[in-house]
C-alpha positions, 0 to 999 in steps of 0.5 A: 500500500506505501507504493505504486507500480505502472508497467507503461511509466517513462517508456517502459521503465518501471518506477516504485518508490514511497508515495508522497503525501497529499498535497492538499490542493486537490481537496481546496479545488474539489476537482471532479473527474470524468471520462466518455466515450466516443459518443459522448457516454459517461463511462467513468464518473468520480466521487467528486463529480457526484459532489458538483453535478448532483448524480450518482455514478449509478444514475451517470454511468452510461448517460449521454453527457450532455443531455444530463448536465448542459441545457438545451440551449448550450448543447449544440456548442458542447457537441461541437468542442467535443467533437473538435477534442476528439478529432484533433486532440486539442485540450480545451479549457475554459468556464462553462454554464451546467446544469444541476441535478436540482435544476440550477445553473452553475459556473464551472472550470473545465480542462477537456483532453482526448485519451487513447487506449492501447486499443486504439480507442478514443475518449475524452477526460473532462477535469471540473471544479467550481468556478466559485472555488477556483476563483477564491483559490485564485483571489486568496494566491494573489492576495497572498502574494500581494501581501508578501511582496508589499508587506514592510515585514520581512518574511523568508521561507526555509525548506525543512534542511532550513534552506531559503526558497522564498525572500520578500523585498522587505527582507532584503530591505531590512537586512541589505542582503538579496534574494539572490545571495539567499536562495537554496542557501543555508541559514548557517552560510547567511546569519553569521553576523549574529552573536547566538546560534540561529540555526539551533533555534530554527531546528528546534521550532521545526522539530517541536512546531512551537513558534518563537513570538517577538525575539528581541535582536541586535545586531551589526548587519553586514551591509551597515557594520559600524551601527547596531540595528534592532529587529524583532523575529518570529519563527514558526513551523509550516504545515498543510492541511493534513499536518505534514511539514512543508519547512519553517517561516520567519519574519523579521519586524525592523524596530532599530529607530525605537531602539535607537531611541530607547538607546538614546534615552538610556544614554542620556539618563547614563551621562547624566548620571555620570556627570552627577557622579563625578561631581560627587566622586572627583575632588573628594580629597586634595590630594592631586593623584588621588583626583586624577585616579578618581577622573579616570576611574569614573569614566571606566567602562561607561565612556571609555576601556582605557582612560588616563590622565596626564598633567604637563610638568610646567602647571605643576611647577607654575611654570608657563607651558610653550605653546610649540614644540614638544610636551613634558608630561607627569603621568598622573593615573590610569585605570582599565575596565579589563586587562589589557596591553593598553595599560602597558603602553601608557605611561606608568603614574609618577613617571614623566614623559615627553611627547614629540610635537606631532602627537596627539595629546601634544596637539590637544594641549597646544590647541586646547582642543580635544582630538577624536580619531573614531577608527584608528589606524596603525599611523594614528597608533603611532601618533598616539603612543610615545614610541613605536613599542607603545604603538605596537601593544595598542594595536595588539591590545585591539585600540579602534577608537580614541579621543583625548580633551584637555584639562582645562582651568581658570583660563590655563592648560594642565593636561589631558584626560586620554580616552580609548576603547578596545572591547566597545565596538562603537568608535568614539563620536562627537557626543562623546567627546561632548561628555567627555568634555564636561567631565574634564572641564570639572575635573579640571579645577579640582586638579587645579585645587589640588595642585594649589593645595600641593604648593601651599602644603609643601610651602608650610611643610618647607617652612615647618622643617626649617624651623624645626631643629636637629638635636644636638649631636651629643647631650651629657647623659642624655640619648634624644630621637625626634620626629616631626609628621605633617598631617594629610591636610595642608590645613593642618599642617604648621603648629607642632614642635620639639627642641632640645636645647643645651644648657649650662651645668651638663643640663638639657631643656625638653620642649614639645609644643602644639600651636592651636591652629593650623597652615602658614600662619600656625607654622610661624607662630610656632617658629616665634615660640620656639625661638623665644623658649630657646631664649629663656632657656638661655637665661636659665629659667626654671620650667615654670618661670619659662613657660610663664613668659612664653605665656606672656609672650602669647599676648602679641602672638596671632595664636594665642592658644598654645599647649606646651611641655618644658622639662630640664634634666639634670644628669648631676641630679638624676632628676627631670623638672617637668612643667606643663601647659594644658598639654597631655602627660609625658610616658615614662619607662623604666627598666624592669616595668611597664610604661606609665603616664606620669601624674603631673599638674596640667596647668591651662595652655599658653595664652589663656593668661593670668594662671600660675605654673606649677612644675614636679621633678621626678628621679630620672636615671640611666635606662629611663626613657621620657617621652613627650608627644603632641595630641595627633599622635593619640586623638582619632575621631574613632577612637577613645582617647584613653584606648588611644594611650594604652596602646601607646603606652603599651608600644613603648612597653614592647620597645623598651630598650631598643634604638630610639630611632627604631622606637620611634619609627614604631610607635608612629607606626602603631599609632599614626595611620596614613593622612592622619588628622593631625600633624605629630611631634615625638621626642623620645630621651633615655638617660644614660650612665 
């Protein structure tokens, strides 16, 4: 039954093979086959002539036809075109009026054709169907055709092996491909512009017949690969009317402008964004690389793969910038959304480098203007990099896009933030460099804050160093180490000091002193105050005595709030004479104990005015160590006060007999964390035999 033999196919040649499934068409057409004789007798009559001429082939069979299915009036012309099939063989085709058996009248499409048997014997095959339904068949083609071809949807029509048999111009339209390249093709040789796998997807819709409805897709299309187009795509099976599989359909809807405009808005709410960000991220200390490490992180991956910053060396020292020839720049920051050579070709932070006149970022300087080269070339790599080695780890690390803008401030040109992308296949355009721009603009004067900042802390610093003294190289029986640390503010920089100062007799006056206050102006007030105790130290006057004219002395000082400690040892004696002004109290450590805060009168700072000054003395022998200090070395806004001095006197417990230069680099790093609040002054003494 699966196959079908004929003894007369192809002259002679016997053909088997499996029979193919009904097409369907047959059945929309409802065509009726009938067979007469030479003289015009039914002699066949199918079941679906039954269906359109109203007789049963019992009541057809042996019937002249056209007495039974043509009026009167029409049967002389059916006579004569059946005699002219019959005689010549011509087929004759056309719409003719029957008759029913109800006895209505009914238009219907015939197809006549002369048969011989092996006899010899002639008949005729009439093929008929109802003109009603032919022309639907024919109305619901064209209309079908129409809608493909002027449809602005594109559709293509795969074989089951997902091979193009069909394309609609609108496809062609959307993707930039032609039917020509298409057609008896497979989808895996068309569709590799797309990152997923179309075909895995296709097959599965072909095999489980479940459509995939509105698949959002972006892609670079061959014909327009520097912009991302945006399609929605169905897929779903097709089948006929029995069921059977005839291949898949796919279309394709072009949504890229709603894309773009979504994208658009998307980006838009992003820039803004990451100005807002910057506004709040750049400039959050004044600390000049710690700005520039905070610009480039904040364009990193949003604006760009690789960003740098680097500041001319002329705007750091105040010097003006040539406005030709080469440029010496200080490499401030680079950051990098991922590894990347491109970190090895920039120029290390910290480091100075010197870039020739044709270069880019030379030009952006000079110019002040930004550069943006949107598809670099390997001669724009080399005009980009300082050297060729540099060039060639930009083009392996796969650089496509660049752009550099200026740095910007207060009317001076401080360097440039440069800019490129490796893995972002969009090449930089103007609303980038756009962005860019505001984004340096700001960051711009805080660099240039920083920067003043930079000179005006290492102005108090210079002035702050060169008014604190070296200790004496020897000291009758006293070994002294000392140190001086500036706070991370340049505000807080200028007020802290210590002196050791020789005195007659083999004695030795201590001082440590905080000025209240902070800056230049700080700086020099405790410049006038320590001058001033080494002159009274000079007349010899007890510790109370001195403090009571430093305090005096404050009346005509700007900084009038001071607190200080005044010790003199005596190594004759084995005694210290201590005397305080609202300063925290000296350690002491003494061989075989642990070290304590000595319990000493306070007595008010300096400047406070009319209060007396009360000094103790304490035994001070070989191996005791004094250690005097000012308050930013145990003061933290996150620690208690008192937690503070028991972790300093336990680090003076654990150094106990060592260097005091060891010591003292200990306890400041026990005790003093990175760009501490405060500036520090320590001053370690051991009396020795």
């Amino acid at each position: 039954m699966g196959t079908t033999h004929s003894s007369r196919a192809g002259h002679g040649r016997s053909v088997a093979g499996p029979a193919a499934p009904p097409s369907g068409l047959l059945d929309l057409l409802s065509v009726a086959a009938v067979v007469l004789n030479a003289k015009g007798e039914v002699v066949f009559w199918s079941p679906k002539a039954e269906d359109l001429f109203g007789y049963t082939a019992a009541e057809a069979l042996g019937q002249d036809a056209a007495r039974l299915t043509v009026h009167e009036e029409h049967r002389d012309a059916v006579a004569k075109l059946f005699a002219e099939v019959m005689e010549t063989g011509t087929d004759w085709s056309g719409t003719f009026p029957i008759r029913h058996k109800d006895g209505s009248t009914r238009l219907v499409d015939f197809r006549n054709m002369r048969l011989l048997d092996d006899l010899g014997d002639a008949y005729a095959l009439g093929l008929a169907a109802d003109q009603a339904a032919v022309e639907r068949i024919e109305r619901d083609a064209a209309l079908a055709m129409r809608l493909v071809s002027q449809s602005p949807i594109g559709l293509a029509i795969l074989d089951p092996d997902l091979r193009y048999l069909a394309v609609n111009p609108a496809l062609e339209r959307i993707t930039g491909q032609s039917a020509a390249e298409r057609l008896g093709r497979p989808v895996s040789e068309i569709l590799t512009f797309l990152d997923t796998d179309p075909e895995a997807r296709l097959r599965r819709v072909l095999e489980t017949g479940e459509s995939v409805v509105d698949r959002h897709i972006v892609c670079r299309p061959p014909a327009d690969p520097d912009h991302e187009h945006a399609w929605s795509v169905s897929y779903y099976r097709l089948e006929d009317s029995g069921g059977r599989v005839l291949g898949l359909a796919y279309s394709v809807i072009d949504v890229t402008e709603r894309h773009r405009a979504a994208a658009e808005v998307a980006q838009a709410r992003q820039r803004l964004a990451l100005i807002a960000q910057a506004s709040a991220c750049v400039g959050s200390t004044l600390d000049l690389e710690a700005t520039a490490r905070e610009l480039a992180d904040v364009v990193v991956p949003v604006l760009a793969d690789v960003a740098a910053v680097d500041v001319l060396d002329s705007a750091l020292d105040g010097r003006t910038a040539p406005h030709e020839g080469p440029a010496l720049f200080r490499a401030l920051a680079v950051s990098a959304a991922h590894p990347t050579e491109a970190v090895r070709a920039a120029d290390p932070p910290g480091g100075l480098a010197h870039y020739d006149s044709d270069r880019l970022i030379t030009q952006c300087v000079r110019t002040r203007r930004s550069v943006l080269v949107p598809h670099t070339t390997r001669q724009d790599l080399e005009r980009i990099a300082r050297h060729g080695e540099a060039a060639s780890l930009l083009a392996s690390a796969g650089v496509h896009s660049y752009l550099a803008v200026p740095l910007v401030a207060r009317g001076e040109v401080l360097g440039a933030l440069d800019l490129i992308r490796t893995r972002n296949p969009a090449p930089f355009d103007d609303d980038d460099a756009f962005l860019a721009g505001e984004l340096a603009a700001r960051a711009a004067v805080c660099i240039d804050n920083a920067r003043g900042y930079q000179v005006q802390r290492q102005a108090a610093l210079t002035l702050q160093r060169s008014l604190l003294p070296e200790p004496p190289s020897h000291l009758p029986g006293l070994e002294v180490a000392c140190r001086y640390q500036p706070a991370g503010a340049t505000s807080e920089i200028g007020g802290d000091w210590y002196d050791a100062i020789p005195l007659q007799g083999d004695r030795t006056a201590l001082v440590v002193g905080d000025v209240m206050g902070s800056g230049i102006s700080a700086a020099a007030t405790m410049g006038q105050l320590r001058s001033a105790a080494r002159a009274f130290a000079e007349l010899a006057l007890a510790p109370a005595d001195a403090l009571h004219h430093l305090d005096h002395l404050t009346e005509g000082v700007e900084q009038t709030i001071t607190t200080c400690i005044y010790c003199v040892y005596d190594p004759h004696q084995g005694t210290c004479e201590i005397c305080i002004a609202g300063h925290l109290p000296p350690a002491l450590t003494r061989l075989g104990h642990a070290a304590q805060l000595l319990d000493l009168p306070t007595g008010a700072p300096l400047g406070v005015g009319g209060v007396p000054f009360e000094a103790a003395t304490i035994t001070f022998r070989p191996g005791d160590e004094l250690v005097l200090y000012t308050d930013g070395l145990v003061e933290t806004r996150s620690e208690a006060i008192d937690a503070r001095l028991d972790t300093l006197l336990d680090a003076l417990t654990e150094t106990r007999g060592r260097d005091l230069e060891a010591t003292c680099d200990r306890i400041l790093e026990i005790l003093r964390s990175p760009g501490g609040e405060d500036d520090v002054a320590l001053l370690i003494a051991r009396a020795r035999s």
